[in-house]
N, C-alpha and C positions, 0 to 999 in steps of 0.2 A: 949035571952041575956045571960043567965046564963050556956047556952049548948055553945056560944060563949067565953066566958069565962074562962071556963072547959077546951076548945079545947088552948086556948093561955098558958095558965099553963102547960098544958100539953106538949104543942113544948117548951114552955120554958126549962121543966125541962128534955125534949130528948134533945133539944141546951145542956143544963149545963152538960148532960152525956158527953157527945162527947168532949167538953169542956175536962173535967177531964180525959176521954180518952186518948185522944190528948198528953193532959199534964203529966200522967201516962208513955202512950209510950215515951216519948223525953226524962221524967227522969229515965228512966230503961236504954233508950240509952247512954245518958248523962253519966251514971253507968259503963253501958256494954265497952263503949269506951276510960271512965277515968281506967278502968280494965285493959283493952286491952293494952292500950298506957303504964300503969305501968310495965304491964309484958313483952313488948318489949324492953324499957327502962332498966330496971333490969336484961333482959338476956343478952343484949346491952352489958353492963358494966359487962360483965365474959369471961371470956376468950373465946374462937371463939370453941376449942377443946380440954380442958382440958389433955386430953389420947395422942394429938400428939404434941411431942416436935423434930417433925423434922426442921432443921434448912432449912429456905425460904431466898432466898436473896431480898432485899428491896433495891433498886437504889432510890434516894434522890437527884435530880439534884439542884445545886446552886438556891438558888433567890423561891427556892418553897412555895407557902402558907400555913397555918398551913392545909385548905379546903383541898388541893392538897397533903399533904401528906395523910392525911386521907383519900380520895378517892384510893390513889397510897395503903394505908394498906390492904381497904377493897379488894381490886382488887386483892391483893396477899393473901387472905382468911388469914387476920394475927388478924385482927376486925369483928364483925359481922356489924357494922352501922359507916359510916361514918360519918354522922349527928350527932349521939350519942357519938361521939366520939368529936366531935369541940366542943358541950355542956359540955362534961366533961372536958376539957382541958380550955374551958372558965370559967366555974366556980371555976376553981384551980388556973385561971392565971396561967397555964404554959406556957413559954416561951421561945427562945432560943434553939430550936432545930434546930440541924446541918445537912449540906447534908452530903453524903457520900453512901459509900456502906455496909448494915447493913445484918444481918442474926439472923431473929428473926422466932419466932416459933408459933402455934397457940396456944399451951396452956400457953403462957404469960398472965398475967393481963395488966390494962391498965396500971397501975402506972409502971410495969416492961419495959414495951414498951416508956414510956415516959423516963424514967430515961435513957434509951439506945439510946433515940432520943439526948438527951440534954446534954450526954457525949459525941458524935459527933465521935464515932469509930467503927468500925467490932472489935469482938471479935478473930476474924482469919487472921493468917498474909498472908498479900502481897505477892506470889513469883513472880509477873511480869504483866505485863501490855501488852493489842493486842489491837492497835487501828486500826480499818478497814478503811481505807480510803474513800470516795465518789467516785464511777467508778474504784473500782480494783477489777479483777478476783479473783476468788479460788486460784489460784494456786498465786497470788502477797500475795493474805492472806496467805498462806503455808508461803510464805518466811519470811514473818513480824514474823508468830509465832514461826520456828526455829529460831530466832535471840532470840524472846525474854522468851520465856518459856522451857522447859524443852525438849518437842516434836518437832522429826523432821521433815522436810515436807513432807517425805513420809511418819510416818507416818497419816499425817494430809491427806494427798491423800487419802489416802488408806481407812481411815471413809471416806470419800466422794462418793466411792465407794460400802459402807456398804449398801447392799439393809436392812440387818435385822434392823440398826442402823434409816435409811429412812423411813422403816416403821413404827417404837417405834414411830419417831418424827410427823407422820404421821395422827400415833393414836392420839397423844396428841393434834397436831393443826390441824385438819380436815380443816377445814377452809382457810388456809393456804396454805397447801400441797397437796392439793386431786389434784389440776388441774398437779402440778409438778410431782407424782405419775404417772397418765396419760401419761405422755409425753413420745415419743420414740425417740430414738436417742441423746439423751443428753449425753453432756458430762461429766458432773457434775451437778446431780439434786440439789442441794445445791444453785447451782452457780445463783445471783440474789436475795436470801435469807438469806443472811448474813448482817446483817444492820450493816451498817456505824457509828459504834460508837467507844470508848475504854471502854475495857472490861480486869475488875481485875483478874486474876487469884490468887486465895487462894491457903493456903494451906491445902494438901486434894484432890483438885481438878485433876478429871480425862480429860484427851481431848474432852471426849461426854459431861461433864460437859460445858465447855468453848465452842462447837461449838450449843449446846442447847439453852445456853443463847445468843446467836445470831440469833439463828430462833425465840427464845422469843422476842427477840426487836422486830423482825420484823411484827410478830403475834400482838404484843403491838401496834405497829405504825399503822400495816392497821385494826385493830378494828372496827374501825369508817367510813369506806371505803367501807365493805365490802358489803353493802346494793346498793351501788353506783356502782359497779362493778357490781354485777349483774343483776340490774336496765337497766344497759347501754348494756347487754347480753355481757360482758366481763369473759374473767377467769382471775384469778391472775394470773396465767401464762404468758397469751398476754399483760397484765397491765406491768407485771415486764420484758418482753421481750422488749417492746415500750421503757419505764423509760429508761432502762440498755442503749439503742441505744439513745436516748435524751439526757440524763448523757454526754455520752459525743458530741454529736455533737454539742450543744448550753451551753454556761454561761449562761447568764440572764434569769433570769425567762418569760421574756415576748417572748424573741427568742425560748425556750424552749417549751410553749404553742403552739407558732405558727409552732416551727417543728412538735411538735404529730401530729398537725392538717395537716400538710404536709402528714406525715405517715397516717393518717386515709383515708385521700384524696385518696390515691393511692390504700390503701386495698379496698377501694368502687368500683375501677375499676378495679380489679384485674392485678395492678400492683404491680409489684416487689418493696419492699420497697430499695433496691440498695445504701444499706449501708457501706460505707468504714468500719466500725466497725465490720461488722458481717462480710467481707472478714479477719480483719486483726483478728479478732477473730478464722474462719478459718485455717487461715494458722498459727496459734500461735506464730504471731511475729505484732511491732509495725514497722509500717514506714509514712511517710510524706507524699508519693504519691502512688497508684498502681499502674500495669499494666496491660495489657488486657489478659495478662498470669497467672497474681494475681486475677482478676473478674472473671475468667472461671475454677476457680480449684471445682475440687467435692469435694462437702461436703454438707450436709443439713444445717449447717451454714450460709452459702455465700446464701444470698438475694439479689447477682444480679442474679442468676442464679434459683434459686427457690422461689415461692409466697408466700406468708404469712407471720406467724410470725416465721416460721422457729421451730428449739427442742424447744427455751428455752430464758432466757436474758443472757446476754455476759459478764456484770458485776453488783455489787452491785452499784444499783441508789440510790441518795440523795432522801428524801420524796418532795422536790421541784417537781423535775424531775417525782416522781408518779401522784402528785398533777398536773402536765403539761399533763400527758394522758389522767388523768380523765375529767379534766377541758382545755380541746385544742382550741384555739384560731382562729380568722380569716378560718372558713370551709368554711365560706361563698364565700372566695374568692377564691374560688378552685387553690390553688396556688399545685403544684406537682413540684417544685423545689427548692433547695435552694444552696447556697453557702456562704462561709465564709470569708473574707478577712483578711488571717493572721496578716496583718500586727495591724487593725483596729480596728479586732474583729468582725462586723459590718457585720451583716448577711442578705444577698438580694436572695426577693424570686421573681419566673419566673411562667407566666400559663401552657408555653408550651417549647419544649426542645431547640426551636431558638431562644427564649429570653434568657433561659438559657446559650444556648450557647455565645451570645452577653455580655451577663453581666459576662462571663468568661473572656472573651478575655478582657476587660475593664479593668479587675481586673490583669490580666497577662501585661497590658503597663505599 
């Protein structure tokens, strides 16, 4: 009874070890983790880089949340924490910060960064504005930025043609660029990668400056893409080649869908994607109809006459019209044709080239 006894006291007081153990470890962690989170917190709140005060430019689009600017800081390495940053500015109640176009640096403070947010200006003036349009080539952008900047559109050609220029950009968005790098026959590797925005020109600013921050939107915009792209065993190349031909052959997003899926239809059976865009692309002129003299001119361009996706894309596509390649509609229906009804808008698709034909002539009475 007493050796039973002995034995109960004894797992008790191995229980009460473990016990205290237990509660040893959790409170060294409970330590090691309130440590941790202070010295994250505390570096959080110091500038990103003290020693670099190169000027970042920071885009601030209308209607932004405070979340969203602070995601958009850390993104431009201007914050070390995003998080820590919506804490700081919640417990200051700062408020009132303005969009615009900013150029802040990483060795700012937070308070330095906020007072810049909440005075609502760039520190550098305006010399001009380039707004890219959705579905204009290289060369319509040339013309937009001789009008409105300093540079003429040769020379805006002429970096287009900067292989050393291509490369810099190259290195910097890997991601990006590798597949456009790759490609032969282009005629402007650029062309495609120019996102559809307007874009400030400061002063200061050189033309690699202002064509940089146009491969950066575009770098910005397929971020979130790029897992998707290669998942689907796509290059950004074929993505922005499809887009560029979708851009313009369909408006609505749901016609736009169902065209990719058109285009993919046909790449499965090694059909020519037989696009009036990539002829008038070609022949570098726009017109209303071709002719069987216009579908048969050489060029790696003209996708009536060669398969695939051809060098490259033909113009800079809306992110709609990306979002239409990755995400294409109706495959199911193996539809391989489609047409437009100018007057209507009103896009009818065909399985095979005698319905095609039929639902032309329909559209022609």
């Amino acid at each position: 009874m007493e050796e039973k006894h002995a034995r109960h006291n004894a797992e008790k007081k191995a229980a009460s070890r473990i016990v205290y153990w237990i509660v040893g470890i959790i409170s060294i962690l409970i330590v090691v983790i309130g440590f941790m989170t202070y010295r994250y917190v505390h570096s959080s709140l110091e500038p990103y880089d003290s020693s670099d005060k190169t000027k970042v430019e920071v885009k601030i689009p209308i209607g932004s949340s405070n979340k969203e600017i602070a995601a958009q800081l850390q993104n431009r390495k201007i914050i070390k924490s995003a998080s820590v940053f919506n804490y700081y500015i919640k417990t200051h109640n700062y408020t009132n910060f303005q969009a615009g176009d900013y150029y802040l640096s990483p060795a700012m403070t937070l308070d330095q960064i906020v007072t810049q947010l909440q005075k609502g200006y760039s520190d550098r003036k305006v010399t001009g504005k380039v707004l890219v349009k959705e579905g204009v080539t290289v060369e319509e952008i040339g013309d937009v930025v001789a009008k409105n900047t300093k540079w003429s559109k040769k020379q805006f050609l002429a970096l287009m043609k900067n292989e050393s220029f291509m490369k810099s950009l190259a290195k910097k968005y890997p991601e990006l660029l590798t597949s456009a790098m790759a490609a032969k026959d282009v005629r402007y590797r650029l062309e495609g990668y120019l996102f559809p925005l307007t874009y400030s020109v400061y002063d200061g600013d050189t033309l690699k400056d202002l064509v940089t921050s146009m491969v950066k939107a575009t770098d910005e915009k397929l971020s979130g893409s790029y897992s998707t792209i290669k998942d689907q065993k796509l290059t950004v190349q074929q993505v922005l080649t499809l887009a560029s031909l979708v851009e313009r052959e369909g408006v609505k997003e749901s016609d736009r869908k169902k065209i990719a899926g058109v285009f993919f239809n046909r790449l499965a059976i090694d059909m020519p994607l037989q696009s009036d865009i990539s002829v008038m692309y070609a022949l570098n002129t726009h017109k209303e109809s071709l002719t069987n003299k216009d579908t048969a001119v050489k060029s790696p361009y003209n996708l009536y006459k060669n398969p695939g996706y051809g060098p490259g894309p033909f113009n800079s596509p809306s992110m709609q019209s990306i979002l239409a390649v990755l995400e294409p509609s109706d495959r199911d229906q193996n539809y391989l044709y489609f047409v437009a009804n100018l007057k209507t808008g009103k896009v009818y698709y065909s399985h095979t080239y005698d319905e095609h034909l039929a639902t032309n002539a329909s559209l022609d009475q």
